[in-house]
Residue frames as a rotation matrix with the C-alpha (Angstrom) as fourth column:
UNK 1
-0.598 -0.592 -0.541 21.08
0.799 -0.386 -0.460 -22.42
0.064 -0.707 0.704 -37.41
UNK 2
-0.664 0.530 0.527 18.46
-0.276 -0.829 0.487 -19.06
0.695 0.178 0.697 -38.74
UNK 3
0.032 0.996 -0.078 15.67
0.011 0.078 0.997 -21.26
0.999 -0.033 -0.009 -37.32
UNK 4
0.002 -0.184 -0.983 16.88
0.996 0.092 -0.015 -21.91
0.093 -0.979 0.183 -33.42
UNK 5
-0.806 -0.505 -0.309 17.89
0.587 -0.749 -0.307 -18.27
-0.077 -0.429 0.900 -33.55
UNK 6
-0.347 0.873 0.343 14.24
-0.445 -0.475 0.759 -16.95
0.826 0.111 0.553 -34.47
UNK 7
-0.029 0.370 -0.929 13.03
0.818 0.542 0.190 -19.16
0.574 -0.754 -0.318 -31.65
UNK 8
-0.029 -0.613 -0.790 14.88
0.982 0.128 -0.136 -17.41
0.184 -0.780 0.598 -29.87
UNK 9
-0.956 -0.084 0.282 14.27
0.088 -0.996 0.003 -13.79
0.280 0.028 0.960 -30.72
UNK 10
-0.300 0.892 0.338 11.00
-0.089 -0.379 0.921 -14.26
0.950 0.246 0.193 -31.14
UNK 11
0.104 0.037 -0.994 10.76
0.817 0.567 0.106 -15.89
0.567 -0.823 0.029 -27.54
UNK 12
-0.547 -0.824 -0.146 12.65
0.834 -0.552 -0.005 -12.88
-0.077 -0.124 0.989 -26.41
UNK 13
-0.977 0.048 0.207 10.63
-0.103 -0.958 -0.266 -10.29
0.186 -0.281 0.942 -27.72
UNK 14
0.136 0.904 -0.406 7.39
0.335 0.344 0.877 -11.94
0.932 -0.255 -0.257 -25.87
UNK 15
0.085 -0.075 -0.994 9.15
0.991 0.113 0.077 -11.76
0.107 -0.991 0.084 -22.85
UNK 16
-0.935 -0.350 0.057 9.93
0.327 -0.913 -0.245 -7.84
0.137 -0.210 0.968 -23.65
UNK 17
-0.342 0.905 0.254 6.14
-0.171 -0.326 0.930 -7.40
0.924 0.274 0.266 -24.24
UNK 18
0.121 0.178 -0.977 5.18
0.729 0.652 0.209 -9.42
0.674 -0.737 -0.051 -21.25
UNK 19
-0.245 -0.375 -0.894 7.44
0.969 -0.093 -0.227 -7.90
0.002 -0.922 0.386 -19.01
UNK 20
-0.762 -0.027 0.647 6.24
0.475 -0.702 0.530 -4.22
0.440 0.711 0.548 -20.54
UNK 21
0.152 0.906 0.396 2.52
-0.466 -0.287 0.837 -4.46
0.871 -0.312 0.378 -19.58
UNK 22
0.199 0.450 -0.871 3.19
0.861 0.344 0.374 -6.08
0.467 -0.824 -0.320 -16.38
UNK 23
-0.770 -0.443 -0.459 5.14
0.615 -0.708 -0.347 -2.68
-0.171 -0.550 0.818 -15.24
UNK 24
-0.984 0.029 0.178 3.14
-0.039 -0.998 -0.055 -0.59
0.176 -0.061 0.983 -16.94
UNK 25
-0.755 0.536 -0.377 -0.44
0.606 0.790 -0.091 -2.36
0.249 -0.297 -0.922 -15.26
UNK 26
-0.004 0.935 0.355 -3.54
0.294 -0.338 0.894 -1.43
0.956 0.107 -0.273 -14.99
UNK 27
-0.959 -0.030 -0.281 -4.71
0.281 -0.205 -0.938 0.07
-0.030 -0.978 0.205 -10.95
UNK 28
-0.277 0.078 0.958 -7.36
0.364 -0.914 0.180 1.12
0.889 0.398 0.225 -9.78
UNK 29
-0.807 -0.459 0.372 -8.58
-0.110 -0.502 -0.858 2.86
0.580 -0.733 0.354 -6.81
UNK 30
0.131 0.740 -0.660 -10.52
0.303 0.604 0.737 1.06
0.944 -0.297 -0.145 -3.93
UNK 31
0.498 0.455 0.738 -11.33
-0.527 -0.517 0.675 1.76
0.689 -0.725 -0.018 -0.30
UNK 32
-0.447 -0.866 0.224 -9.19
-0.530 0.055 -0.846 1.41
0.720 -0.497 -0.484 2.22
UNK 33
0.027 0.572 -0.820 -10.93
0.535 0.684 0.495 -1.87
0.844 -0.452 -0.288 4.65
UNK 34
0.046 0.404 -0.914 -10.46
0.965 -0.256 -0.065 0.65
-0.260 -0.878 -0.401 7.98
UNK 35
-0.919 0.045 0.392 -11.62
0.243 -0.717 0.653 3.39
0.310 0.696 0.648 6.67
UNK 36
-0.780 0.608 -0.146 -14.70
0.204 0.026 -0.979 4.89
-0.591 -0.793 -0.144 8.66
UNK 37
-0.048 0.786 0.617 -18.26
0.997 0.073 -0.015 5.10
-0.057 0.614 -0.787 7.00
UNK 38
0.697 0.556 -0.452 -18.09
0.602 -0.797 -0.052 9.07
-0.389 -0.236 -0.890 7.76
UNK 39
-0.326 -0.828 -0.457 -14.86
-0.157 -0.429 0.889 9.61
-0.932 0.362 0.010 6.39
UNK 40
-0.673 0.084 0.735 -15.82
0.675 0.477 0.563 7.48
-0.303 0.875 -0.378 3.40
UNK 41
0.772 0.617 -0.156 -19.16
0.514 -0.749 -0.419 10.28
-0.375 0.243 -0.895 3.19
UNK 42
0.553 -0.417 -0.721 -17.16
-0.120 -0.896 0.427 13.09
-0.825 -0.150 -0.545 3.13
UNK 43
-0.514 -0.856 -0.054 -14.82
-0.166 0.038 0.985 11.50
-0.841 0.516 -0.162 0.55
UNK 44
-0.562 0.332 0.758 -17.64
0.813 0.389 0.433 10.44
-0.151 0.859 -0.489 -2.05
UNK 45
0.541 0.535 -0.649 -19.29
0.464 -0.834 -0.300 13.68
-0.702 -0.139 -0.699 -1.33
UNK 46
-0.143 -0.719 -0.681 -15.63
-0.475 -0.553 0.684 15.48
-0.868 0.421 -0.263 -2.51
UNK 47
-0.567 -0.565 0.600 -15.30
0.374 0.472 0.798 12.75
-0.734 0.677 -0.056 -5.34
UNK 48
0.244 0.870 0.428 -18.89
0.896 -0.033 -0.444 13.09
-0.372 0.491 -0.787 -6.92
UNK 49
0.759 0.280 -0.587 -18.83
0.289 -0.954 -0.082 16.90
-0.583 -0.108 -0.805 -6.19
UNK 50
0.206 -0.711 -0.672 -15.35
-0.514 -0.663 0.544 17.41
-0.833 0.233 -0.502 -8.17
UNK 51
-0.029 -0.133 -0.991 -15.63
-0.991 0.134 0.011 15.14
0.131 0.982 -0.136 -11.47
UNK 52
-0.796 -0.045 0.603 -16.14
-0.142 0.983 -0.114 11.64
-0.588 -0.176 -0.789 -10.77
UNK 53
-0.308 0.889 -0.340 -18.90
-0.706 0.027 0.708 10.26
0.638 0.458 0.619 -12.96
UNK 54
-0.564 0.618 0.547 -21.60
-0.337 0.433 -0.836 8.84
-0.754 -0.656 -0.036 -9.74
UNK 55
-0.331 0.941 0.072 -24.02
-0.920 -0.305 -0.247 8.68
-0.210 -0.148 0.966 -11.90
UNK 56
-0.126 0.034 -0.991 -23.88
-0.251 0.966 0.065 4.45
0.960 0.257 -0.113 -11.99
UNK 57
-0.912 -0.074 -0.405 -24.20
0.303 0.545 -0.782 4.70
0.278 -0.835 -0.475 -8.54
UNK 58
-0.789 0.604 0.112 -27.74
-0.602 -0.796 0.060 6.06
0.125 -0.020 0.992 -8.92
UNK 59
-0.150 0.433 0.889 -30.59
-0.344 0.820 -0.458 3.90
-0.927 -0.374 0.026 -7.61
UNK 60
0.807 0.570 0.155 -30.87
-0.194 0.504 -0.842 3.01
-0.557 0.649 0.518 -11.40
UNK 61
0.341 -0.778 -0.528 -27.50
-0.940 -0.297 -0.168 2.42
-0.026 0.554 -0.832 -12.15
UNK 62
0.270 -0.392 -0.879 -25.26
-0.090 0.899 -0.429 -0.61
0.959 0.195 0.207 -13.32
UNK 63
-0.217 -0.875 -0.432 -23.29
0.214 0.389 -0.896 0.17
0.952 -0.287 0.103 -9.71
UNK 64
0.026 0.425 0.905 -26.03
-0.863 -0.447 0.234 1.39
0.504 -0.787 0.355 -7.06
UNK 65
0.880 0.288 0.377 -26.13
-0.457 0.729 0.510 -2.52
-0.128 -0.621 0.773 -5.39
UNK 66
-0.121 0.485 -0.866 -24.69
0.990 0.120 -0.071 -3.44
0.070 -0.866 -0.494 -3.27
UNK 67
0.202 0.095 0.975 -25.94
0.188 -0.981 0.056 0.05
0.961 0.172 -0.216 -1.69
UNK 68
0.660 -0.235 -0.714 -23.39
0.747 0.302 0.592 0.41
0.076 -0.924 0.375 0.64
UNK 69
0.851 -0.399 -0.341 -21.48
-0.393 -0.915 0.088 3.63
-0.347 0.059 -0.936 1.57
UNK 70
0.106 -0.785 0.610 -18.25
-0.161 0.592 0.790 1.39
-0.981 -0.182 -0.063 1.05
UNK 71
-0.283 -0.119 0.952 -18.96
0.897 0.319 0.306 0.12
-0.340 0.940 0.016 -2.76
UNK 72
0.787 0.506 0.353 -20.34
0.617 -0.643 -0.454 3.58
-0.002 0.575 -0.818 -3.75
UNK 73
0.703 -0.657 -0.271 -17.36
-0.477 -0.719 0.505 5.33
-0.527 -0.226 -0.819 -2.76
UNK 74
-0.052 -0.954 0.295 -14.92
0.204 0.279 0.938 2.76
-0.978 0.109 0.180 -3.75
UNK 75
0.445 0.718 0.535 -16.82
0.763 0.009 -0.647 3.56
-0.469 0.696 -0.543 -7.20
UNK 76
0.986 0.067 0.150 -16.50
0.085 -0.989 -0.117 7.07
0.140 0.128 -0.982 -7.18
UNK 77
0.543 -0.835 -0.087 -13.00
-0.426 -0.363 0.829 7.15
-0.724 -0.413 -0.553 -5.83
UNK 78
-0.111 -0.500 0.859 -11.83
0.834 0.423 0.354 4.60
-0.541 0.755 0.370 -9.31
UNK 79
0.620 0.116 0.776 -13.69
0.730 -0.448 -0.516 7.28
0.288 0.887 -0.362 -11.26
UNK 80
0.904 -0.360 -0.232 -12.29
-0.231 -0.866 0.444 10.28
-0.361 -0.348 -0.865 -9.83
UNK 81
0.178 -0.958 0.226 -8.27
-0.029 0.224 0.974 8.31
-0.984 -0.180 0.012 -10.38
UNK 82
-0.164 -0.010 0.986 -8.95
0.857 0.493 0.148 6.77
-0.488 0.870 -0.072 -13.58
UNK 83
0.621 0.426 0.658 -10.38
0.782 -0.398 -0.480 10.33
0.058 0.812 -0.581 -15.24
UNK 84
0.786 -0.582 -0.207 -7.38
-0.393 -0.730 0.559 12.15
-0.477 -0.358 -0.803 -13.52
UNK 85
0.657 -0.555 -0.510 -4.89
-0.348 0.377 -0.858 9.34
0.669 0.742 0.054 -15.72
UNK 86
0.716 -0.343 -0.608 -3.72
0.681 0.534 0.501 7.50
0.152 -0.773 0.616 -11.91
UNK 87
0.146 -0.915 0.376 -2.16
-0.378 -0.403 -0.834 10.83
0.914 -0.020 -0.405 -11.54
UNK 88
-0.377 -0.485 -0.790 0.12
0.794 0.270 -0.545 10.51
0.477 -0.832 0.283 -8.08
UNK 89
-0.922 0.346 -0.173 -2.07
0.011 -0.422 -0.906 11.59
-0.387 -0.838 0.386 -4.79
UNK 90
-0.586 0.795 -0.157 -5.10
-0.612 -0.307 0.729 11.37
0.531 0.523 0.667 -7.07
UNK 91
0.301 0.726 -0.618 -6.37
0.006 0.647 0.762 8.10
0.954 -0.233 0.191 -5.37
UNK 92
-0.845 -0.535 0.024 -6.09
0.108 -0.214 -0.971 9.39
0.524 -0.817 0.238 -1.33
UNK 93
0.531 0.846 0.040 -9.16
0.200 -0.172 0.965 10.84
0.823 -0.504 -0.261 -0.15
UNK 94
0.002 -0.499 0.867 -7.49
-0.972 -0.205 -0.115 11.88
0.235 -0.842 -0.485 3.34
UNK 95
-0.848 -0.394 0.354 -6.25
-0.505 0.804 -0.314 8.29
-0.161 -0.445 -0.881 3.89
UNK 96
-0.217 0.498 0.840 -9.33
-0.646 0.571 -0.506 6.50
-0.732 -0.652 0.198 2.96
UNK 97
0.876 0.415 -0.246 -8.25
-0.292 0.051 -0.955 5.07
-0.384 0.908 0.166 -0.20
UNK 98
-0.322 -0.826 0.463 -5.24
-0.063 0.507 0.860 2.69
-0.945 0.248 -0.215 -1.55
UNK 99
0.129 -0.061 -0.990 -4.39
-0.990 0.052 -0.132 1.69
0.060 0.997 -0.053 -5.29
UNK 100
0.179 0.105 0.978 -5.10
-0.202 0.977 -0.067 -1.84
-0.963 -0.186 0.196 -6.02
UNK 101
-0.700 -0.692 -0.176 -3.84
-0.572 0.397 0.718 -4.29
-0.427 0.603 -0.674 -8.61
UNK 102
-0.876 0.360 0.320 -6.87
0.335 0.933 -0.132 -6.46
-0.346 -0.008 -0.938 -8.74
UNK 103
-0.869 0.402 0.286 -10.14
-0.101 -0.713 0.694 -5.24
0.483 0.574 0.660 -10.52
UNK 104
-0.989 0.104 0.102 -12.79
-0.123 -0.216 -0.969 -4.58
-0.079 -0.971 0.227 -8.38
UNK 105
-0.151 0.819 -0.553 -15.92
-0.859 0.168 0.484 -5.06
0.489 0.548 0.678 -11.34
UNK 106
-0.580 0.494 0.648 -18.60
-0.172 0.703 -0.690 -7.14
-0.797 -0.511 -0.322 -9.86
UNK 107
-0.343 0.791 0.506 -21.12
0.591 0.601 -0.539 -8.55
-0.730 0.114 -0.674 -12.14
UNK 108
0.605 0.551 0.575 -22.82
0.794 -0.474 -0.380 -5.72
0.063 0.687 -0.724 -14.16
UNK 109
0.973 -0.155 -0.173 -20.56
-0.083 -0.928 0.364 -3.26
-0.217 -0.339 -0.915 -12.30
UNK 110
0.441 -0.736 0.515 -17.47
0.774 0.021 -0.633 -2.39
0.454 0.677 0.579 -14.72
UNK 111
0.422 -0.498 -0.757 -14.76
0.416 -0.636 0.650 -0.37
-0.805 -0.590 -0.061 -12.43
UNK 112
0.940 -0.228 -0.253 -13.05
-0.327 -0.809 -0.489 1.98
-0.093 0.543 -0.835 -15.14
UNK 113
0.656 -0.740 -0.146 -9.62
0.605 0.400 0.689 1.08
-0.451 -0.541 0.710 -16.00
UNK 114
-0.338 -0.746 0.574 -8.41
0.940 -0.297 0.167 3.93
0.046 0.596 0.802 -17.90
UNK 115
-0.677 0.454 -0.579 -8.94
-0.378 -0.890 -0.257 7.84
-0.632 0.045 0.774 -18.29
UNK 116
-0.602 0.694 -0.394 -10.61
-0.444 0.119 0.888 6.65
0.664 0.710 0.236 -21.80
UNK 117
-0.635 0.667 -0.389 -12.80
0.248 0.653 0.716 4.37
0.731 0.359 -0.580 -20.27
UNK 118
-0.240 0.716 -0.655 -13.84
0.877 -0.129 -0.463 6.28
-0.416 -0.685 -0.597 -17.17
UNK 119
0.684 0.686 0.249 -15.27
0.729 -0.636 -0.251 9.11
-0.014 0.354 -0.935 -19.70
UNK 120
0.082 -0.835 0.544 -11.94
0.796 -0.274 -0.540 10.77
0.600 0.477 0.642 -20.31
UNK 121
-0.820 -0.515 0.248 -10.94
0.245 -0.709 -0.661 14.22
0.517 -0.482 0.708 -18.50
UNK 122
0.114 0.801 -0.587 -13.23
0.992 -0.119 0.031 15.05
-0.045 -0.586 -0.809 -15.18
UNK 123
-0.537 0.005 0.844 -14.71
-0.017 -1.000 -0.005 18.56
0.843 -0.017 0.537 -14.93
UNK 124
-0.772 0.440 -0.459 -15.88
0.476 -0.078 -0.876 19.55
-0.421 -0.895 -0.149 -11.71
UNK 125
-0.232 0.972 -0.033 -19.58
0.090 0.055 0.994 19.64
0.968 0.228 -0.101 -11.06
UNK 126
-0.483 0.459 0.746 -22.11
-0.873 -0.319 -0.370 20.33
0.068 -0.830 0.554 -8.74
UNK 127
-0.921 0.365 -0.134 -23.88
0.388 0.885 -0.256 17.25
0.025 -0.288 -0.957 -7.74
UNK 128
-0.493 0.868 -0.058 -27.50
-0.398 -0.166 0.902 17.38
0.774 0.468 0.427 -9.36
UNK 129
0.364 0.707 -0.607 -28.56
-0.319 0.707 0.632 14.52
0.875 -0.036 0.483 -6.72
UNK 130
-0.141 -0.730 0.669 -27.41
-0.985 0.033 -0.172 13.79
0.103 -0.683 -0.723 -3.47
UNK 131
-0.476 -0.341 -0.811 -26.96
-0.276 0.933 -0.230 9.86
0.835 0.114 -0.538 -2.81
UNK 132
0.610 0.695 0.380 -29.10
-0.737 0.323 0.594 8.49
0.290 -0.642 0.709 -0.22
UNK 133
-0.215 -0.406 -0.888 -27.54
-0.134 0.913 -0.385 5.64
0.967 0.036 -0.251 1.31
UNK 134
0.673 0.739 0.007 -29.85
-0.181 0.156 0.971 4.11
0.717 -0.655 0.239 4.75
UNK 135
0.566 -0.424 -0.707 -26.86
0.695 0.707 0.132 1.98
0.444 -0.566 0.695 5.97
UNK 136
-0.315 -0.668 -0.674 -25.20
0.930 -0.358 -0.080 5.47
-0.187 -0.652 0.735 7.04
UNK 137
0.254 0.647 -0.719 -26.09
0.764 -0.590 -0.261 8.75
-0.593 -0.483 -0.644 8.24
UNK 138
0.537 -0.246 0.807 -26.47
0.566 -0.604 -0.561 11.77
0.626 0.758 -0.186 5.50
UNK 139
-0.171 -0.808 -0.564 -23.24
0.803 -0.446 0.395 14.16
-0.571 -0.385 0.725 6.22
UNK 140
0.973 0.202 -0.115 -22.95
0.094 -0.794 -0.601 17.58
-0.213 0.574 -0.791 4.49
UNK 141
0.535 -0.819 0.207 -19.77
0.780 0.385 -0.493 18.01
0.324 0.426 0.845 2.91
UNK 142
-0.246 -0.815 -0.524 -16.68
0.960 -0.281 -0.014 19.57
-0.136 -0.506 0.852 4.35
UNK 143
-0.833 -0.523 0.183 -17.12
0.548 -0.728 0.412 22.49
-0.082 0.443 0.893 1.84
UNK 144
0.047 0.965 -0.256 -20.75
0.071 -0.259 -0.963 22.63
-0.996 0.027 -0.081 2.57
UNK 145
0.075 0.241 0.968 -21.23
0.787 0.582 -0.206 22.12
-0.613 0.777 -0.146 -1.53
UNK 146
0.548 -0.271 -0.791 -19.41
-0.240 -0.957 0.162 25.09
-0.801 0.101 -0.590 -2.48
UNK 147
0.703 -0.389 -0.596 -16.57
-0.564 0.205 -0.800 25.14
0.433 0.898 -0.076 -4.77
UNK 148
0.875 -0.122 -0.469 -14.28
0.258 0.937 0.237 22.00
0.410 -0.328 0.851 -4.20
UNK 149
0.254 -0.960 -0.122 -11.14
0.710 0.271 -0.650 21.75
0.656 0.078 0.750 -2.54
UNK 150
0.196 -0.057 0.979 -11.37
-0.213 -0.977 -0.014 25.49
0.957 -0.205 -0.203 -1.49
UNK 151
-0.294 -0.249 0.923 -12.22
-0.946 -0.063 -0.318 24.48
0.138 -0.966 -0.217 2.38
UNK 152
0.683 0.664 -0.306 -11.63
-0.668 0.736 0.105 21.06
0.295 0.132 0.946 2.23
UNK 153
-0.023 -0.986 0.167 -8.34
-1.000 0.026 0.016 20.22
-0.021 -0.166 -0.986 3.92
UNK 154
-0.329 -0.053 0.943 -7.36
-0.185 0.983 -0.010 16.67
-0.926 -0.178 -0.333 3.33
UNK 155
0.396 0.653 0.646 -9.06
0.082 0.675 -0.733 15.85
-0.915 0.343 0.214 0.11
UNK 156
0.912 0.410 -0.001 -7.42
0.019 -0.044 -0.999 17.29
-0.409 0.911 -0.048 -1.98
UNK 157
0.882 -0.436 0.179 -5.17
0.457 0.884 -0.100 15.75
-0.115 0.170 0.979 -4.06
UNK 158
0.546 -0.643 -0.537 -1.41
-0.014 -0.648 0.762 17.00
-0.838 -0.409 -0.363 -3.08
UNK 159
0.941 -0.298 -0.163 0.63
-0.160 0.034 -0.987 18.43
0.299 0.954 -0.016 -6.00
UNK 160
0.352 -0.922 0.163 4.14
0.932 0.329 -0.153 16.54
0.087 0.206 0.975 -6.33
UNK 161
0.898 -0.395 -0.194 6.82
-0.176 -0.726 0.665 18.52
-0.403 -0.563 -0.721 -5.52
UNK 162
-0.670 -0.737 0.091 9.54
-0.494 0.534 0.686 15.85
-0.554 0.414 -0.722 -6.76
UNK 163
0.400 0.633 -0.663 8.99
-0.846 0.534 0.001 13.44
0.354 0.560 0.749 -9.26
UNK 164
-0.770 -0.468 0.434 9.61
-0.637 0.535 -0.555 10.93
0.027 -0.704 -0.710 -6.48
UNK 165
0.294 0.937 -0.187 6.23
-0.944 0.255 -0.208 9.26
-0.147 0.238 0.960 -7.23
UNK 166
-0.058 -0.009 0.998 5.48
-0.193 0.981 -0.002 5.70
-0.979 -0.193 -0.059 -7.40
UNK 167
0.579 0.620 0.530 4.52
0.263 0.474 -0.840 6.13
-0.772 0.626 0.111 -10.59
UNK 168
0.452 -0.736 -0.503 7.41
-0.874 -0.478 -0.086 8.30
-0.177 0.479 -0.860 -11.75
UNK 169
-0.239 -0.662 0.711 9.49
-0.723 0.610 0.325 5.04
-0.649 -0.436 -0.624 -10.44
UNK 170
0.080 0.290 0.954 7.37
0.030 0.956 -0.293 2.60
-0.996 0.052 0.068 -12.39
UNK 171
0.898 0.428 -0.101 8.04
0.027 -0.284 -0.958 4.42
-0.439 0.858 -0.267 -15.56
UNK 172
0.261 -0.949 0.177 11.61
-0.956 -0.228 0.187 4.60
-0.137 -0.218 -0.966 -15.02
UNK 173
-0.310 -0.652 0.692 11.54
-0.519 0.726 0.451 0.91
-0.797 -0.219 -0.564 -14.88
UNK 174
0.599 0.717 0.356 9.38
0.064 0.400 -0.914 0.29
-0.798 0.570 0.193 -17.38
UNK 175
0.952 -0.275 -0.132 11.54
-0.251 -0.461 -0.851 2.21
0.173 0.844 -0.508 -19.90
UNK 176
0.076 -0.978 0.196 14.98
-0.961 -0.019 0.277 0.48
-0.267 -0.209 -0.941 -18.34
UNK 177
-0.004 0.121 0.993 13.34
-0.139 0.983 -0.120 -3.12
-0.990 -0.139 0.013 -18.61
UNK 178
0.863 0.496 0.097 12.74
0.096 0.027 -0.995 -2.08
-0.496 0.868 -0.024 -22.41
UNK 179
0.678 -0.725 -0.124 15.81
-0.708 -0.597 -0.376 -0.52
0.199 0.343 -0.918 -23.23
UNK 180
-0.244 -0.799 0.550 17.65
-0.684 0.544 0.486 -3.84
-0.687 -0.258 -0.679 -21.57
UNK 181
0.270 0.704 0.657 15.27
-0.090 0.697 -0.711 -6.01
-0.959 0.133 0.252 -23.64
UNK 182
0.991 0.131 -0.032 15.24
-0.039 0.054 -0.998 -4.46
-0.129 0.990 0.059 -26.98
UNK 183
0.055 -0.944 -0.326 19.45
-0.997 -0.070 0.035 -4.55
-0.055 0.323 -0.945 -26.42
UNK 184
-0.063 0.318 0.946 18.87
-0.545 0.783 -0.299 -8.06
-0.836 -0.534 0.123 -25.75
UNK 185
0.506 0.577 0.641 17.33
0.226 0.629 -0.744 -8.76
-0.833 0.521 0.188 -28.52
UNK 186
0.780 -0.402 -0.479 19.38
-0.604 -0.685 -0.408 -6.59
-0.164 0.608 -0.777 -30.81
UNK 187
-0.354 -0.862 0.361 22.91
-0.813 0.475 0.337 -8.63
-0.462 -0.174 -0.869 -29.43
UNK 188
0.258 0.316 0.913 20.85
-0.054 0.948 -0.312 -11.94
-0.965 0.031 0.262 -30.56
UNK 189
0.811 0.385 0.441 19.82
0.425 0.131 -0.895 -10.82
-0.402 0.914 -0.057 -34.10
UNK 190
0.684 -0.653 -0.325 23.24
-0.556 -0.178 -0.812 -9.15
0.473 0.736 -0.485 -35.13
UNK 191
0.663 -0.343 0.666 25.20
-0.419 0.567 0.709 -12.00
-0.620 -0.749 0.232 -33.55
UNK 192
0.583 -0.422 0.694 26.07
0.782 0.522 -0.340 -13.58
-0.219 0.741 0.634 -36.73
UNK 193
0.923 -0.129 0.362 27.07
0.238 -0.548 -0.802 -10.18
0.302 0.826 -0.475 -37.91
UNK 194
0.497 -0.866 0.042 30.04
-0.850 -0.496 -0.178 -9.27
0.175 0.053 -0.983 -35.79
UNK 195
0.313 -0.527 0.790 31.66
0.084 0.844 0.529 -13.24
-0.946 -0.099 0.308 -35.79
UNK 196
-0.034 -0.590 -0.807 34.62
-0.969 -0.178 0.171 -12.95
-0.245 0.788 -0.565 -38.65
């Protein structure tokens, strides 16, 4: 009778684990498919220019090729999310930028999936280098490469008001799916105990 019931826990708390990391999943942040090439400027300009780490999209980086205005941003816009910890509104760009489920790493090019791995907290920076890219026309940034955000309407990332967030929500379930789980499992393993 012990052994079916270990099966059974143990089964049990796989599925709590499981069901754990699927809520609490990886994202990260990728370009939005109508999304204009001049918006997209303006946004990798802001990203680069306010803590993103570009510097893989340099013509000698792991992530300069393809060297499109599209993959360099979508780049810059993971790092920017991923060193901000997926806060909520972090991965916007005025509208040219969604949260994806699917990892976006090509080949040599490793997309960040954490704060730790995209080089932990971003500090804002001037941009040493400006990105070249042929396949679209150089833009000057909004803020004209001042300090960020200042006159930069749209880019920057809106502070919460409520903790109505997607991400508020996914934590909420995360921590209800546990809490049903680990009772779950609890009711299994003292079963024997409350049967006179």
């Amino acid at each position: 009778m012990a052994v079916p019931v270990l099966k059974l826990v143990l089964f049990l708390l796989s599925l709590l684990v499981n069901s754990f990391l699927v809520v609490q999943g990886t994202s990260w942040c990728v370009v939005r498919s109508d999304a204009s090439n001049q918006a997209l400027q303006t946004a990798l300009d802001y990203a680069c220019g306010t803590g993103a780490d570009c510097s893989p999209l340099q013509s000698s980086g792991l992530c300069f090729l393809p060297n499109t205005i599209q993959a360099h941003a979508a780049y810059a816009f993971n790092s920017y999310y991923q060193r901000r910890a997926m806060a909520p509104g972090s991965c916007d760009f005025a509208g040219t930028a969604t949260v994806a489920k699917t990892d976006p790493s090509y080949g040599s090019c490793v997309y960040p999936s954490s704060q730790s791995t995209a080089g932990g907290i971003a500090t804002p920076t001037t941009p040493t280098t400006v990105i070249n890219n042929p396949n679209v026309p150089t833009t000057t940034p909004i803020n004209g490469g001042g300090s960020a955000g200042v006159n930069n309407p749209g880019l920057t990332p809106p502070i919460p008001t409520t903790n109505d967030s997607k991400a508020s929500l996914d934590c909420m379930v995360a921590t209800s799916s546990m809490s049903v789980m680990i009772l779950l499992v609890l009711s299994f393993i003292l079963h024997p105990i409350w049967i006179f």
